[in-house]
PAZAVEX-948669 format. One record per residue (C-alpha): residue number from 1; residue in one letter; x, z, y. Coordinates in steps of 0.25 Angstrom, whole numbers, plus 5000, padded with zeros to 4 digits. Layout:
<pts>
{pt NUM "A" {X Z Y}},
...
</pts>
This chain:
<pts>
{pt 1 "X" {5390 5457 5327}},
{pt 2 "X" {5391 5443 5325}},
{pt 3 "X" {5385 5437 5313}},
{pt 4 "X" {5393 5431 5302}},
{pt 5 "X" {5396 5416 5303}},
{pt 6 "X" {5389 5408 5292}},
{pt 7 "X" {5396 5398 5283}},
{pt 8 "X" {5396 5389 5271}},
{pt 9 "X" {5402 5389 5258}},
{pt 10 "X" {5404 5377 5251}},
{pt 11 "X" {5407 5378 5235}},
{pt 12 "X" {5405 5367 5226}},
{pt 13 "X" {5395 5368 5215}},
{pt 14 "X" {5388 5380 5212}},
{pt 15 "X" {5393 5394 5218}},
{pt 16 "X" {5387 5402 5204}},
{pt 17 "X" {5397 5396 5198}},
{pt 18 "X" {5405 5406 5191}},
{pt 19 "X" {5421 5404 5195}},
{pt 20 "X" {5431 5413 5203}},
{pt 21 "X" {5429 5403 5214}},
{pt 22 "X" {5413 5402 5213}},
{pt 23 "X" {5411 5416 5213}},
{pt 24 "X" {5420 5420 5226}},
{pt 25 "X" {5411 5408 5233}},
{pt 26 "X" {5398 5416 5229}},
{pt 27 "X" {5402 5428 5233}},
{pt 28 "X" {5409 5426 5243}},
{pt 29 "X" {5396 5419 5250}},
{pt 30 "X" {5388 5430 5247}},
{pt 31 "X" {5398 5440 5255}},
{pt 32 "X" {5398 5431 5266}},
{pt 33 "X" {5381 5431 5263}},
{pt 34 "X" {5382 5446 5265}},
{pt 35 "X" {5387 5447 5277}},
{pt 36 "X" {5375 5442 5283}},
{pt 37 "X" {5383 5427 5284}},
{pt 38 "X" {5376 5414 5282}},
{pt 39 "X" {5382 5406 5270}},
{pt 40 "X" {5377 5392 5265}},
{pt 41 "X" {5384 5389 5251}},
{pt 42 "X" {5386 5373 5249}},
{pt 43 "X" {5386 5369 5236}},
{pt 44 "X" {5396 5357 5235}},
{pt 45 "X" {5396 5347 5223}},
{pt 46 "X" {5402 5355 5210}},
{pt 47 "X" {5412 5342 5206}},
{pt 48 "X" {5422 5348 5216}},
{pt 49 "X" {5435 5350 5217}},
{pt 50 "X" {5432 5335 5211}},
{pt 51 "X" {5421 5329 5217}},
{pt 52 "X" {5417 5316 5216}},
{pt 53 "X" {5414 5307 5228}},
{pt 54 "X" {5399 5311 5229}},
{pt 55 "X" {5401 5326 5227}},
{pt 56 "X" {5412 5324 5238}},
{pt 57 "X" {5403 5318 5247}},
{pt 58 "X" {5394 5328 5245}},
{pt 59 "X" {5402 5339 5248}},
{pt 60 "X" {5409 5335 5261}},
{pt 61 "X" {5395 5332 5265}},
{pt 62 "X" {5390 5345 5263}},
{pt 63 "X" {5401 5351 5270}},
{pt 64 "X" {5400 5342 5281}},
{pt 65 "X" {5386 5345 5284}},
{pt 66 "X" {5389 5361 5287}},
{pt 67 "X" {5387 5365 5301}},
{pt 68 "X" {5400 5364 5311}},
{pt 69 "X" {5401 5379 5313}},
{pt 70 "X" {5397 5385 5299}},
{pt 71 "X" {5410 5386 5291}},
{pt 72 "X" {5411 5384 5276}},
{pt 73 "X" {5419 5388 5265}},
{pt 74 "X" {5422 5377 5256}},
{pt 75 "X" {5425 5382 5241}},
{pt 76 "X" {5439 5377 5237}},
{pt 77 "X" {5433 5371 5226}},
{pt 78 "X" {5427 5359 5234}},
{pt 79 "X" {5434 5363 5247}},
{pt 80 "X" {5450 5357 5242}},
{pt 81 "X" {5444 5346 5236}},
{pt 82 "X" {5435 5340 5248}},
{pt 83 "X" {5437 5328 5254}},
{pt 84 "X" {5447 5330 5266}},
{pt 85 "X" {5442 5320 5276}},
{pt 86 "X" {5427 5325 5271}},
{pt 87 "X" {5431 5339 5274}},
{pt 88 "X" {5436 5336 5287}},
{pt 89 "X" {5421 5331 5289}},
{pt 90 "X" {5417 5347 5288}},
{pt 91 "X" {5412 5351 5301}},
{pt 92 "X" {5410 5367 5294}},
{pt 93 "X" {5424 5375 5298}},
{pt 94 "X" {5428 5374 5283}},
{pt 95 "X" {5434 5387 5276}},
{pt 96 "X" {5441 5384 5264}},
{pt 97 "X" {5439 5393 5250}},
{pt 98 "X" {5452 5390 5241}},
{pt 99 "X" {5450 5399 5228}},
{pt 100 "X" {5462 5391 5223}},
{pt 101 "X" {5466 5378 5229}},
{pt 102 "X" {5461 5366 5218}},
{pt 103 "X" {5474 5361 5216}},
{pt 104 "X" {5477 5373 5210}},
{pt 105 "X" {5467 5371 5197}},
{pt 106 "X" {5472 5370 5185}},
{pt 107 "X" {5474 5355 5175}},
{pt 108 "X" {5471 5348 5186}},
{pt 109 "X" {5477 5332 5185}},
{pt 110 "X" {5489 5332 5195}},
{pt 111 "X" {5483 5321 5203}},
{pt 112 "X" {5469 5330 5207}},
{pt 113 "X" {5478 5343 5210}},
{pt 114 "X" {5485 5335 5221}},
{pt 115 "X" {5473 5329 5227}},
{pt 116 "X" {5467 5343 5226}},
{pt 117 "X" {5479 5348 5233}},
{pt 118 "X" {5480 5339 5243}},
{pt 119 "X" {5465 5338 5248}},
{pt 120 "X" {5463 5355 5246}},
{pt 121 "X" {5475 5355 5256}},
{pt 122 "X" {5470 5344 5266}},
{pt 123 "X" {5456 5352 5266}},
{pt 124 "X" {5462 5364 5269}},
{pt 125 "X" {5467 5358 5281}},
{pt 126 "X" {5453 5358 5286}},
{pt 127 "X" {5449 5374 5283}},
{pt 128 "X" {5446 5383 5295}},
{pt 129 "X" {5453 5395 5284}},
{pt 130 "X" {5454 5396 5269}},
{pt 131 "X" {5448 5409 5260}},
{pt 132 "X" {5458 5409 5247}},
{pt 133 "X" {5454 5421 5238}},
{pt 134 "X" {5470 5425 5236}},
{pt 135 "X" {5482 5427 5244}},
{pt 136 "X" {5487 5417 5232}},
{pt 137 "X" {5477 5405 5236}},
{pt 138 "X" {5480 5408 5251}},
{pt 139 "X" {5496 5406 5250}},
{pt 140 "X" {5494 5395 5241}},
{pt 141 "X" {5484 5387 5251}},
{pt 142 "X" {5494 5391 5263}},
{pt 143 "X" {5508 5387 5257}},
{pt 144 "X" {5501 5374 5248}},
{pt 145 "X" {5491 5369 5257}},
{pt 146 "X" {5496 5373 5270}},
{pt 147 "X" {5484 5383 5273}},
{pt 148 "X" {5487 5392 5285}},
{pt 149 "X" {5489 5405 5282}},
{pt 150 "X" {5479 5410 5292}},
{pt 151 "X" {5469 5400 5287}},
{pt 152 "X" {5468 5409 5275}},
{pt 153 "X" {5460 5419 5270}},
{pt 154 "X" {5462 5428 5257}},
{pt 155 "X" {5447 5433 5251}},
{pt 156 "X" {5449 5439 5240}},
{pt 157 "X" {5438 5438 5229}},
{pt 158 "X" {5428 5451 5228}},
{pt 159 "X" {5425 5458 5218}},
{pt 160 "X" {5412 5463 5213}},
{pt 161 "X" {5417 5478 5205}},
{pt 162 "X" {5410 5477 5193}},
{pt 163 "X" {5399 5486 5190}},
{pt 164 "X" {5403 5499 5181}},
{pt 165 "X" {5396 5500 5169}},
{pt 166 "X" {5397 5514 5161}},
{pt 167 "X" {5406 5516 5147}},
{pt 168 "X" {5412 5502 5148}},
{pt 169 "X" {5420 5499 5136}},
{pt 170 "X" {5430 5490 5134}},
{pt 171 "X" {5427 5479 5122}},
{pt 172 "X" {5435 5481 5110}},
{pt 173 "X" {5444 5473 5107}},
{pt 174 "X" {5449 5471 5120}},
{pt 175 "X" {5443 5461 5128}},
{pt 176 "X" {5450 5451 5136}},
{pt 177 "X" {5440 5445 5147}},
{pt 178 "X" {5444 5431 5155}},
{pt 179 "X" {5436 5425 5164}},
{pt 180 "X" {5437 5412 5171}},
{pt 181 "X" {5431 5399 5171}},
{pt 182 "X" {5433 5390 5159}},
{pt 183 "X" {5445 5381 5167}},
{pt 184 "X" {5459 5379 5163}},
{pt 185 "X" {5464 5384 5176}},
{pt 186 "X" {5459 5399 5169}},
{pt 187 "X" {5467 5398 5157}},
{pt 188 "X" {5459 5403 5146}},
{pt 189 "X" {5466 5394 5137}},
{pt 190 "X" {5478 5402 5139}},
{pt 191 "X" {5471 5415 5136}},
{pt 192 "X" {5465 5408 5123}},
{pt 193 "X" {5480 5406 5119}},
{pt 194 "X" {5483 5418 5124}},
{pt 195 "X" {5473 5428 5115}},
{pt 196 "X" {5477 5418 5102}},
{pt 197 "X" {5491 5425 5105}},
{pt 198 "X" {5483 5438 5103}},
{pt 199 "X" {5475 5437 5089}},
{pt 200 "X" {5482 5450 5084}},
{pt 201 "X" {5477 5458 5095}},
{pt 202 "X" {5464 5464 5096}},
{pt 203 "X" {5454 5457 5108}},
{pt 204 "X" {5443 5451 5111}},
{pt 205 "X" {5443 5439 5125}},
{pt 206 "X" {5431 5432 5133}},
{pt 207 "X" {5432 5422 5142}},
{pt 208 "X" {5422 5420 5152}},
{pt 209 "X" {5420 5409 5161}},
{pt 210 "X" {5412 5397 5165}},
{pt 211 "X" {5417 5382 5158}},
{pt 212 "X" {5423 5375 5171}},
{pt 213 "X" {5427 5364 5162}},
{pt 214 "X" {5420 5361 5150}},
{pt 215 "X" {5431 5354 5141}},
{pt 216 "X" {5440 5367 5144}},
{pt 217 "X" {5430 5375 5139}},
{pt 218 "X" {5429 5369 5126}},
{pt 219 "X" {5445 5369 5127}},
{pt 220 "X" {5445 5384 5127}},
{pt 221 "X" {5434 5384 5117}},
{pt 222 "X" {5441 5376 5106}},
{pt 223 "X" {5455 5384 5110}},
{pt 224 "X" {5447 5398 5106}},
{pt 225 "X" {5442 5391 5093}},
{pt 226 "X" {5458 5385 5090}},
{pt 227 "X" {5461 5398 5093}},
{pt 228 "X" {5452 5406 5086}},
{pt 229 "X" {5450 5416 5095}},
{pt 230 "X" {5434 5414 5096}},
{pt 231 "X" {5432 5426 5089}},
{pt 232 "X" {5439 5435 5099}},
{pt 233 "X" {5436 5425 5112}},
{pt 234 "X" {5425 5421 5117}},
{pt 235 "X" {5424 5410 5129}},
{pt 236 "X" {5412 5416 5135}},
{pt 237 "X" {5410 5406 5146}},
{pt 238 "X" {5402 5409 5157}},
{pt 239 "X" {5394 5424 5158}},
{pt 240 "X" {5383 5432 5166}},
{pt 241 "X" {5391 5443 5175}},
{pt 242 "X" {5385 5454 5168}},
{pt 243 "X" {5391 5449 5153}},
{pt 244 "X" {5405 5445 5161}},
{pt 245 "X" {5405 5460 5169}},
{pt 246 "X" {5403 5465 5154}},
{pt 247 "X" {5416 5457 5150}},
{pt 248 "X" {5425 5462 5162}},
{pt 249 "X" {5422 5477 5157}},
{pt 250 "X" {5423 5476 5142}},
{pt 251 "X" {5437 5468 5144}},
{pt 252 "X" {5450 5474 5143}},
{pt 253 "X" {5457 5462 5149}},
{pt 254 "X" {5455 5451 5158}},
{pt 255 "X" {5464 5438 5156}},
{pt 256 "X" {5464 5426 5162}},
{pt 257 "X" {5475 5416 5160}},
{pt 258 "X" {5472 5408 5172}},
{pt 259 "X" {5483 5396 5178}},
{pt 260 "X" {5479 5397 5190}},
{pt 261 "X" {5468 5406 5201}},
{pt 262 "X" {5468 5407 5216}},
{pt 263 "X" {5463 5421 5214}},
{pt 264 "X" {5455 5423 5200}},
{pt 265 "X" {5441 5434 5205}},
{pt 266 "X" {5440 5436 5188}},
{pt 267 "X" {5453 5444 5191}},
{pt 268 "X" {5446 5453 5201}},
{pt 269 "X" {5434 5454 5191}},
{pt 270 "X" {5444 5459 5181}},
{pt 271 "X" {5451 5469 5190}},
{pt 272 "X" {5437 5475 5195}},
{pt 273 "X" {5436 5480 5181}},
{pt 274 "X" {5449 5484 5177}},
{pt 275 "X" {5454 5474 5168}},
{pt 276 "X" {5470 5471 5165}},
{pt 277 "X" {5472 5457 5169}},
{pt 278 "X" {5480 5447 5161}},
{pt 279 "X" {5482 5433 5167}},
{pt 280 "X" {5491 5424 5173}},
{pt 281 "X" {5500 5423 5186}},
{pt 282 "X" {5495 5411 5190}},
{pt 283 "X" {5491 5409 5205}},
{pt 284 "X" {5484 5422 5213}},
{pt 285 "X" {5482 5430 5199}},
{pt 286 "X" {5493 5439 5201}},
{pt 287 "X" {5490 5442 5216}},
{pt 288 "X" {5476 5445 5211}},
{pt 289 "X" {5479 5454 5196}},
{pt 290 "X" {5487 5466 5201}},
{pt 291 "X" {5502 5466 5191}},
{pt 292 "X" {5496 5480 5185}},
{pt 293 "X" {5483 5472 5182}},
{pt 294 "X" {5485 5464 5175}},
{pt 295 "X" {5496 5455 5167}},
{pt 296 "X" {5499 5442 5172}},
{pt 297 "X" {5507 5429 5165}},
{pt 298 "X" {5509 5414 5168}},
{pt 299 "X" {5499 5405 5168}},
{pt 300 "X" {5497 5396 5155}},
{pt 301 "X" {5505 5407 5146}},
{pt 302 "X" {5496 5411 5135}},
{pt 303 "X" {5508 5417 5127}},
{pt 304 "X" {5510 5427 5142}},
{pt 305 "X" {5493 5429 5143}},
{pt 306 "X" {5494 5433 5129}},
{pt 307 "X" {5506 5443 5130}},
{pt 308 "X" {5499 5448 5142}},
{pt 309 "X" {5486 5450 5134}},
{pt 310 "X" {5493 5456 5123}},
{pt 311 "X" {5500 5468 5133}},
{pt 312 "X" {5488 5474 5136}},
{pt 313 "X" {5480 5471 5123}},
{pt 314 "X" {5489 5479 5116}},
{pt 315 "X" {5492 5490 5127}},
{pt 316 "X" {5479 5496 5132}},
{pt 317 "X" {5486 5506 5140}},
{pt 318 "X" {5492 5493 5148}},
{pt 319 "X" {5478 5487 5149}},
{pt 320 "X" {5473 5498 5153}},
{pt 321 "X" {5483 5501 5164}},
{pt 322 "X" {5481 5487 5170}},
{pt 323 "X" {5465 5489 5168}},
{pt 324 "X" {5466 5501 5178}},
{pt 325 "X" {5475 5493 5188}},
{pt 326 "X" {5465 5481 5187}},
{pt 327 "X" {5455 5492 5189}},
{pt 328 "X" {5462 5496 5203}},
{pt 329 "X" {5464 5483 5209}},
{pt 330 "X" {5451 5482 5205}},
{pt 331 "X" {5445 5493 5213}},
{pt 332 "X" {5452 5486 5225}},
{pt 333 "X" {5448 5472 5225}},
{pt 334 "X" {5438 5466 5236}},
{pt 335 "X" {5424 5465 5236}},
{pt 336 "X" {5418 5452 5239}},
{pt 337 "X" {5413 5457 5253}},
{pt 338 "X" {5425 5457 5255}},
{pt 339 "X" {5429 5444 5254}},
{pt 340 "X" {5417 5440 5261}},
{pt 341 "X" {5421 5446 5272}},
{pt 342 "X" {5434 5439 5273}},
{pt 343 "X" {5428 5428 5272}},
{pt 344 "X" {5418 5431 5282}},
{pt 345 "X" {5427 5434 5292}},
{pt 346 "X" {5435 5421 5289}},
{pt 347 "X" {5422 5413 5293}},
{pt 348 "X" {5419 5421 5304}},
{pt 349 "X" {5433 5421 5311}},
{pt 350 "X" {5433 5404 5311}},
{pt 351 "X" {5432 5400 5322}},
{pt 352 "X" {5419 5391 5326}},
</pts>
């Protein structure tokens, strides 16, 4: 038996860094660690997707200096958003990890959505293959950016099933759990709006998640106190697993007004433990929230969020239908060796 090719991957910034897109990096390293391959993790400069001249430098440089016949997986954080001519420089067979092409984030100035889109599209050009985390992502990167289909590969996030703890309550009042980082692509100012359209209804919400932005932050801070919701929502910000693990199984909900994911993992986590899902039809959401699941609206629609909220507030025999669904495709998802070894065998099918 042959022994597992080594590679690289590149991410910028540090890979603790706890987002959708962070967390698959890590983990998906450490599958690829586990079946005995070697892996070197290069920490690129953290301005990207929009470096400046040194960082850029510095990146490509980095890159460049990897050996000819180790490949390497260039985060698509940092990979659409590289230099062309200075990726071309790249002796490394280069795979490319799209978690959403960057084009696709939300308020960005038209102008820097076009350069993105342009250059994300030129660098693919330059990939050996491509791992997408959705059948959404894969078909856009094919039919937008010109991607051949057999350059793609799906691999689905893993899941880690949550550990079982004994007489598990649910809080009281209902708790409706969001997670997701502070960033108006998440839409958390949609489901503020929306729970102000629900103050004669008994609940109580948390919204956990890192500040990516700092000013959005304090946007969604003043928008609770205009609201005043504080005494019923709490913007939790960033917590230990164990605390945010203690959230998903006291909560009777899980919502996130979201406008705009190439797959969503936080999705996953809510299904491994059997919560209904409310949220929004907005890029690979409904090919990852199963229709008996969860309910699902358009994007920017806090009167629709809200509607959807209200459904299963005030039916518990419908919440707890689509709890016992959530908790079947739950049950079924993948593991994260298994998207190791996906990926695995994506590395060592290139050819040298």
């Amino acid at each position: 038996m042959t022994n597992p090719r080594p590679a690289a991957l590149a991410l910028p910034g540090d890979s603790t860094t706890l987002t959708g897109g962070y967390i698959y990096d890590r983990r998906l390293v450490e599958g690829l660690r586990a079946q005995g391959r070697a892996m070197q993790v290069v920490q690129l400069p953290d301005s990207f997707p929009t470096p400046n001249d040194t960082d850029m430098d510095a990146a490509l440089d980095q890159l460049a200096a990897l050996p000819a016949d180790v490949p390497v997986i260039i985060d698509g954080l940092a990979f659409g958003a590289l230099n062309t001519k200075g990726l071309a420089r790249v002796r490394a067979p280069i795979i490319a990890l799209i978690h959403h092409p960057l084009a696709q984030e939300s308020a960005l100035p038209a102008d820097l959505a076009d350069h993105l889109w342009r250059t994300e599209r030129a660098n693919l050009a330059l990939a050996r293959h491509v791992l997408v985390p959705s059948p959404h992502t894969r078909d856009m990167l094919i039919q937008r950016y010109d991607v051949p289909t057999t350059c793609v590969t799906v691999v689905r996030p893993g899941t880690v099933r949550p550990a079982r703890k004994l007489e598990v309550t649910a809080a009281q009042p209902p708790l409706i759990l969001s997670v997701g980082i502070l960033h108006p692509r998440k839409g958390h100012d949609v489901l503020i709006a929306a729970l102000s359209r629900l103050r004669d209804m008994d609940w109580q919400a948390v919204i956990v998640g890192t500040p990516w932005d700092l000013a959005h932050a304090a946007e969604l801070t003043a928008q609770v106190a205009d609201l005043d919701l504080g005494a019923r929502l709490v913007l939790a910000g960033r917590l230990p697993a164990d605390d945010l693990q203690d959230l998903y199984r006291g909560a009777s909900i899980f919502a996130l007004a979201t406008r705009y994911e190439g797959y969503g993992i936080v999705f996953d986590e809510a299904l491994s433990h059997g919560l209904p899902i409310v949220s929004t039809l907005a890029g690979a959401v409904p090919g990852t929230v199963p229709p008996d699941a969860g309910i699902l609206v358009a994007p920017d629609d806090p009167q629709a969020l809200a509607a959807a909220l209200r459904d299963l507030l005030a039916d518990p025999q419908a919440r707890a239908a689509r709890a016992a669904a959530a908790a079947r495709a739950g049950a079924l998802l993948p593991g994260w060796d298994d998207a190791a070894r996906l990926a695995g065998s994506v590395l060592d099918g290139l050819a040298p």
